[in-house]
VEXSEKE-644687 format. One record per residue (C-alpha): residue number from 0; x, y, z. Coordinates in nm, 3 decimals, decimal comma. Layout:
! VEXSEKE-644687
+-----+---------+---------+---------+
!   n !       x !       y !       z !
+-----+---------+---------+---------+
! NUM !       X !       Y !       Z !
...
+-----+---------+---------+---------+
! end
This chain:
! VEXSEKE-644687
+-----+---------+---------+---------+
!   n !       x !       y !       z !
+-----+---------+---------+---------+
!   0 !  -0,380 !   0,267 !   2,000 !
!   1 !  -0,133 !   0,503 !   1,877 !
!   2 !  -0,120 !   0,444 !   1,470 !
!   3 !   0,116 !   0,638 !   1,233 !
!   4 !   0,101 !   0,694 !   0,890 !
!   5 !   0,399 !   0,658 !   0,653 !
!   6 !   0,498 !   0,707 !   0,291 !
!   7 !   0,744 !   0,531 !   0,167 !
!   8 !   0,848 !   0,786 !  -0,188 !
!   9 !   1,139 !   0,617 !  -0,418 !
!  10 !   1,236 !   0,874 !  -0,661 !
!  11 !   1,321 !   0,638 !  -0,929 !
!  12 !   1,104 !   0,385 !  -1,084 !
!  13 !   1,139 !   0,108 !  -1,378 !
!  14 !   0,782 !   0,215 !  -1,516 !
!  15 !   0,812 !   0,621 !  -1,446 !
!  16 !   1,141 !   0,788 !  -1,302 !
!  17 !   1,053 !   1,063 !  -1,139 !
!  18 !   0,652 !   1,023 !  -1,112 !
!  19 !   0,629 !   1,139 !  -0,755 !
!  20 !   0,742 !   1,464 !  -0,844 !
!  21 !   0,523 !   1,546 !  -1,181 !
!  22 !   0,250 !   1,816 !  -1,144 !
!  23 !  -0,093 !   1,652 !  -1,046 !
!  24 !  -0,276 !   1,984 !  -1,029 !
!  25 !  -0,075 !   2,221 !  -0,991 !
!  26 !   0,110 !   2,025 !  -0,664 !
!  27 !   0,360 !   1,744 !  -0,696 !
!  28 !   0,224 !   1,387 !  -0,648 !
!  29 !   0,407 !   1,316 !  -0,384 !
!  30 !   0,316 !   1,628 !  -0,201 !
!  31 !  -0,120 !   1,545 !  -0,312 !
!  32 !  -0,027 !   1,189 !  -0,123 !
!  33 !   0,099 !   1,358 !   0,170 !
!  34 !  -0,188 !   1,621 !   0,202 !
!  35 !  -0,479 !   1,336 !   0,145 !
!  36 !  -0,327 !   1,128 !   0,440 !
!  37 !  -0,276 !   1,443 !   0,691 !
!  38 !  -0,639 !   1,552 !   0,573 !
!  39 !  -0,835 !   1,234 !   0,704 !
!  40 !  -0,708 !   1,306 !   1,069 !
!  41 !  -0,679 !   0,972 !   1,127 !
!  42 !  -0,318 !   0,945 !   1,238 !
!  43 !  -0,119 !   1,064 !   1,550 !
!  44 !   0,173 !   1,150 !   1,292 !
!  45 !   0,223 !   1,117 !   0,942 !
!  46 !   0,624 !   1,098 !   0,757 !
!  47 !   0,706 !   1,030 !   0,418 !
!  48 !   1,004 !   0,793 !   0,414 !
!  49 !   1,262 !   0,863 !   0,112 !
!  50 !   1,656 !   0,840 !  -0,008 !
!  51 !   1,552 !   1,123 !  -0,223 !
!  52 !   1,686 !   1,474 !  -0,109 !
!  53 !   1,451 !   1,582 !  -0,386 !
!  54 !   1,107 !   1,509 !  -0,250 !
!  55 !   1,275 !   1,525 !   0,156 !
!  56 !   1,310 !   1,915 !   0,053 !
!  57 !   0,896 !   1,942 !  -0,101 !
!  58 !   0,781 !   1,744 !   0,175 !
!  59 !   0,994 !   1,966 !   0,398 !
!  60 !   0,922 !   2,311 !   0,236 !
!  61 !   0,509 !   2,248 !   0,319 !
!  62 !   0,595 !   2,214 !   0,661 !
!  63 !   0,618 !   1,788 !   0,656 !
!  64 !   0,802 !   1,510 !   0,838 !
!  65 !   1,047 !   1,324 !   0,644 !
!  66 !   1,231 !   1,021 !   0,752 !
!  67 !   1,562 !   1,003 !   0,569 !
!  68 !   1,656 !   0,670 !   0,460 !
!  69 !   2,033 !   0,511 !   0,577 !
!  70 !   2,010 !   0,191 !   0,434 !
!  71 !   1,928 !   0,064 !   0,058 !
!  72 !   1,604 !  -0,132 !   0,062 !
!  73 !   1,451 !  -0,372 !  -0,166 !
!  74 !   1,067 !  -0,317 !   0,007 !
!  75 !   0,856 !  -0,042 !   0,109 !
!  76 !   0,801 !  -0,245 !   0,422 !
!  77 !   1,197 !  -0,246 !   0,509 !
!  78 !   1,180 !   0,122 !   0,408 !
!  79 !   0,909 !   0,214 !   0,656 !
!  80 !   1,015 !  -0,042 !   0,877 !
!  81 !   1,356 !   0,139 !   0,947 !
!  82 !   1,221 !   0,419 !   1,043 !
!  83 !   0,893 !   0,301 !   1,226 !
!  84 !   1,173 !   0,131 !   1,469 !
!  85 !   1,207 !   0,431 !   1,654 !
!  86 !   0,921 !   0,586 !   1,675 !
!  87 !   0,621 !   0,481 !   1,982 !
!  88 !   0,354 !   0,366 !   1,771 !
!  89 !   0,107 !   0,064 !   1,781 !
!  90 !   0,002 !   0,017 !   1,426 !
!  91 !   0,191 !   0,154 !   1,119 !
!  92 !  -0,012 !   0,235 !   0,781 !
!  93 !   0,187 !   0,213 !   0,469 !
!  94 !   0,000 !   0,444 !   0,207 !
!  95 !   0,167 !   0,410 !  -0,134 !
!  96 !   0,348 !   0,768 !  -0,277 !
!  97 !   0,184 !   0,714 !  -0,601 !
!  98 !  -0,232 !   0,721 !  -0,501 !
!  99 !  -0,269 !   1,069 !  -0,415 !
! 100 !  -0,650 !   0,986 !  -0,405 !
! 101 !  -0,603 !   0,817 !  -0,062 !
! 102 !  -0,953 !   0,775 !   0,065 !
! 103 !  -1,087 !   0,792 !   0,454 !
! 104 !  -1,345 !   0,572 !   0,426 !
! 105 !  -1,132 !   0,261 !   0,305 !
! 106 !  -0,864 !   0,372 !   0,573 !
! 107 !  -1,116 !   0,400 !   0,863 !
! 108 !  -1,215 !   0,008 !   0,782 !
! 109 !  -0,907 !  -0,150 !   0,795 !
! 110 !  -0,804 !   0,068 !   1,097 !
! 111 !  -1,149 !  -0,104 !   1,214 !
! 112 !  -1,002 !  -0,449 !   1,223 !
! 113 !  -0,758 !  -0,382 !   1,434 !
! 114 !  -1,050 !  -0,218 !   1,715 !
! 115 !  -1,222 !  -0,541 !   1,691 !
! 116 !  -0,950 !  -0,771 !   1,745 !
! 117 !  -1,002 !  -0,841 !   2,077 !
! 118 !  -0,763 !  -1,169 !   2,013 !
! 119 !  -0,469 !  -1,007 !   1,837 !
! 120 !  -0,444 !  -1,240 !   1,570 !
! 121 !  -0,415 !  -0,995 !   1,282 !
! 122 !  -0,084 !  -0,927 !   1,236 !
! 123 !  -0,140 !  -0,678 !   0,904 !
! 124 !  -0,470 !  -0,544 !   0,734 !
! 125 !  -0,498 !  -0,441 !   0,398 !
! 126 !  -0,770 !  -0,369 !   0,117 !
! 127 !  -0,881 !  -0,551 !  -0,202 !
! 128 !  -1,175 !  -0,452 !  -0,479 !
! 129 !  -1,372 !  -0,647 !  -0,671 !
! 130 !  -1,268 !  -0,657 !  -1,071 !
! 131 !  -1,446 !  -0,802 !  -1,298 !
! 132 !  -1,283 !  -0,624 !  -1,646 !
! 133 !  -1,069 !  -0,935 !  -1,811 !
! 134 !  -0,790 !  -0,729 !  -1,911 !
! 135 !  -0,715 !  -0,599 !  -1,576 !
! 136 !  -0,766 !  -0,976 !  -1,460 !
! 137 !  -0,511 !  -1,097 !  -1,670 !
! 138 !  -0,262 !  -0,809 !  -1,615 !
! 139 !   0,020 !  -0,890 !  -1,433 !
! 140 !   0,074 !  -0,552 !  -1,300 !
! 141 !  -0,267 !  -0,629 !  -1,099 !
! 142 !  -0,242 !  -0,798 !  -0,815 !
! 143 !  -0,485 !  -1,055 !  -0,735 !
! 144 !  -0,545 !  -1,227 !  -0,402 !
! 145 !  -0,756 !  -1,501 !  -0,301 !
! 146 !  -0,907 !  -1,519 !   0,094 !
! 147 !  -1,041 !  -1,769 !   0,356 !
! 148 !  -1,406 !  -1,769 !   0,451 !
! 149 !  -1,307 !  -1,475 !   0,705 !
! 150 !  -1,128 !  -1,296 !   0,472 !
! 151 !  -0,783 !  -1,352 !   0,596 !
! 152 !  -0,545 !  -1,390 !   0,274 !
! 153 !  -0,465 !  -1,747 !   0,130 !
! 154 !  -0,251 !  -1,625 !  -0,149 !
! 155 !  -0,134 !  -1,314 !  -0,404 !
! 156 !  -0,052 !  -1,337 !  -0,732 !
! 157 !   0,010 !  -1,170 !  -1,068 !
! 158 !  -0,183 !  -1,420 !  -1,246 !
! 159 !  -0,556 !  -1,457 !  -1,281 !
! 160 !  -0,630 !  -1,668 !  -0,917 !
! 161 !  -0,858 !  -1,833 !  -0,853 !
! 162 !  -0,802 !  -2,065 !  -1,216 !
! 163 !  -1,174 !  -2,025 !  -1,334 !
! 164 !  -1,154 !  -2,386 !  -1,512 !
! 165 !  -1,530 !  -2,436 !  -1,448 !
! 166 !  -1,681 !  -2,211 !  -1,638 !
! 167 !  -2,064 !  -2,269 !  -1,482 !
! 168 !  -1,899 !  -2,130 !  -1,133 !
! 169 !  -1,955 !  -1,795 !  -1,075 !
! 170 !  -1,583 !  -1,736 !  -1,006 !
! 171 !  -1,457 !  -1,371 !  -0,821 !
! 172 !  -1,145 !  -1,133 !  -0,865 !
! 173 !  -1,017 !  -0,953 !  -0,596 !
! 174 !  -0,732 !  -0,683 !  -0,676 !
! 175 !  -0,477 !  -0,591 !  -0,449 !
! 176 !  -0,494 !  -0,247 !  -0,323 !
! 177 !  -0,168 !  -0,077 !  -0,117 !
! 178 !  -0,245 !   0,039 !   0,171 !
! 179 !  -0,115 !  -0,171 !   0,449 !
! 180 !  -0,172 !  -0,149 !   0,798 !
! 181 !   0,056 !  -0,313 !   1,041 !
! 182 !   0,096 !  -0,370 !   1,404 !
! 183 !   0,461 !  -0,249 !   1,435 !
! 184 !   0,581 !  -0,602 !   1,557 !
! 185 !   0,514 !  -0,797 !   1,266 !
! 186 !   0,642 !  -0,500 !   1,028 !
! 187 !   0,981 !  -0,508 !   1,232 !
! 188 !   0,990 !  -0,885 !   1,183 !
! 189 !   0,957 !  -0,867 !   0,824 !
! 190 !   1,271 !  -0,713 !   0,793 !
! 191 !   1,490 !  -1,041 !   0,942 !
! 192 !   1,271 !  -1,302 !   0,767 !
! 193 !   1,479 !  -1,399 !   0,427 !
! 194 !   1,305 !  -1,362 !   0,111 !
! 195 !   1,190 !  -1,708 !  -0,019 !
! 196 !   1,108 !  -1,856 !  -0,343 !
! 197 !   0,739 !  -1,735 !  -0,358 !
! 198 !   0,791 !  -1,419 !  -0,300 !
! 199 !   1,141 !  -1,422 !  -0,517 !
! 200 !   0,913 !  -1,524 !  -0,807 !
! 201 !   0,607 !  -1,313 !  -0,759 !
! 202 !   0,807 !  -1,002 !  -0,657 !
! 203 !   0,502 !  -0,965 !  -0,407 !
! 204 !   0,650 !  -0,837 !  -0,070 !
! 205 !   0,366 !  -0,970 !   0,149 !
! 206 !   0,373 !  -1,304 !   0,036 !
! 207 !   0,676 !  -1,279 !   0,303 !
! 208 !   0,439 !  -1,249 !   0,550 !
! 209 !   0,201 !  -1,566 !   0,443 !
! 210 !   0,536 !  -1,755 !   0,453 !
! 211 !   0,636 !  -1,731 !   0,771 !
! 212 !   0,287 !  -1,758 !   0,938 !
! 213 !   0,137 !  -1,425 !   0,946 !
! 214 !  -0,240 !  -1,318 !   0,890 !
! 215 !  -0,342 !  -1,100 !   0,663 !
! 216 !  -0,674 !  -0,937 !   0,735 !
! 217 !  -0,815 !  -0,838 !   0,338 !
! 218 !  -1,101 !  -0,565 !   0,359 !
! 219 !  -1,316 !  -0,554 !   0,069 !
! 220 !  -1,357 !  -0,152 !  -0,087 !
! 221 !  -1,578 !  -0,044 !  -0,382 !
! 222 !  -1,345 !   0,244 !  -0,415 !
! 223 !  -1,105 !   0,178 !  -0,698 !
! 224 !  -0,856 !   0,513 !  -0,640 !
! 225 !  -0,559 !   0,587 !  -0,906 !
! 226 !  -0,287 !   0,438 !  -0,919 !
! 227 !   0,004 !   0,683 !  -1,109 !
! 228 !   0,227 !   0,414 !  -1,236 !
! 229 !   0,271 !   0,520 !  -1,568 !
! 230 !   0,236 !   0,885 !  -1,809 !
! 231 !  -0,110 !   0,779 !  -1,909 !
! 232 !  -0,208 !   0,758 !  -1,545 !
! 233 !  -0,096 !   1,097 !  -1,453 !
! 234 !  -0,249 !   1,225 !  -1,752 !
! 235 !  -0,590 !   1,036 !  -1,578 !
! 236 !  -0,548 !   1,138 !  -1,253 !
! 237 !  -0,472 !   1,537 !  -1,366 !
! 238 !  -0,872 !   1,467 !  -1,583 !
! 239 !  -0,973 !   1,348 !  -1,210 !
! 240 !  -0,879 !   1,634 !  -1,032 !
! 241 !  -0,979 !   1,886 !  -1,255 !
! 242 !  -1,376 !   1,737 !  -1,249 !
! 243 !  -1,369 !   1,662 !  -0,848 !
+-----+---------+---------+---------+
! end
């Protein structure tokens, strides 16, 4: 299987304009994100995909591939998926701009799925941790997801799922983490599917893909990462690289 890497890098954002370009150690965010990736060697090519001449020119001036967006999108996954549309690949893996602490461990097991799917019935594979702190079960900037007995995704939300209304059950969290792997066919079908009420409500991009009939494959990591979605994050992640 030939599988790509891409990074889809908005410069603006509701929560932080301008957070893929802030110093994490001495490099911009953006540019940490794109190093991790190329560093696990897991990927025939690695782009970051962008409308932002800004970060195209630091990607570009290490020596990266940038994919310039032509079209406004309201998704990562219509970002990557306009350029992925081009380009011979068999599986695409959408790591976020904004977790510069990409890991190779988490990466290699849901690139496993695909290996052992001699059936092709996973159309995308992602990752989801086990939380157990109430605050970040109740925050609805924490996306939760519940699975089937094989792990294949039932639902995602931004409220506390499963309902824990029996208290005696010993009831789980799983969080949503990111990184998406897809086979290329099912990420260039996203793109002509219309965005329905679920998702409309949620604003969670892959409930898309539960709509219309596709199969999530959910990988369970103990690696939590950081997520730079706000000041106090970078000013978390910059503690995190000085003591690694």
């Amino acid at each position: 299987m030939k599988i790509i890497a891409m990074i889809p890098a908005r410069y603006d954002s509701s929560r932080f304009p301008g957070k893929l370009m802030q110093n994490l150690g001495g490099k911009s965010v953006i540019l940490r994100t794109y190093e991790a990736t190329m560093e696990t060697n897991l990927f025939s090519d690695v782009y970051v995909v962008t409308d932002s001449e800004i970060i195209s020119q630091e990607i570009k001036s290490h020596g990266g591939k940038v994919f310039m967006s032509q079209k406004i999108h309201e998704s990562g996954s219509d970002r990557i998926a306009e350029a992925a549309e081009a380009i011979d690949c068999d599986i695409v893996v959408n790591v976020q701009g904004d977790e510069p602490f990409t890991d190779k461990e988490s990466l290699i097991k849901v690139l496993d799925e695909f290996e052992n799917d001699s059936e092709n019935e996973i159309d995308l594979a992602s990752l989801m941790i086990h939380i157990t702190d109430a605050e970040e079960i109740l925050n609805r900037n924490s996306v939760k997801v519940i699975v089937d007995q094989r792990n294949f995704a039932l639902y995602f939300s931004r409220s506390p799922i499963p309902y824990s209304r029996d208290k005696t059950v010993d009831t789980k969290y799983f969080k949503h983490k990111g990184v998406y792997a897809f086979r290329k066919q099912a990420l260039l079908d996203f793109t002509k599917l219309p965005m329905k009420m679920l998702e409309a409500s949620e604003k969670i991009e892959c409930i898309r893909y539960l709509e219309f009939g596709k199969k999530i494959k959910m990988v369970e990591t103990d690696i939590h990462g950081i997520e730079i979605d706000t000041p106090e994050d970078l000013i978390n992640a910059n503690k995190h690289w000085k003591t690694n």
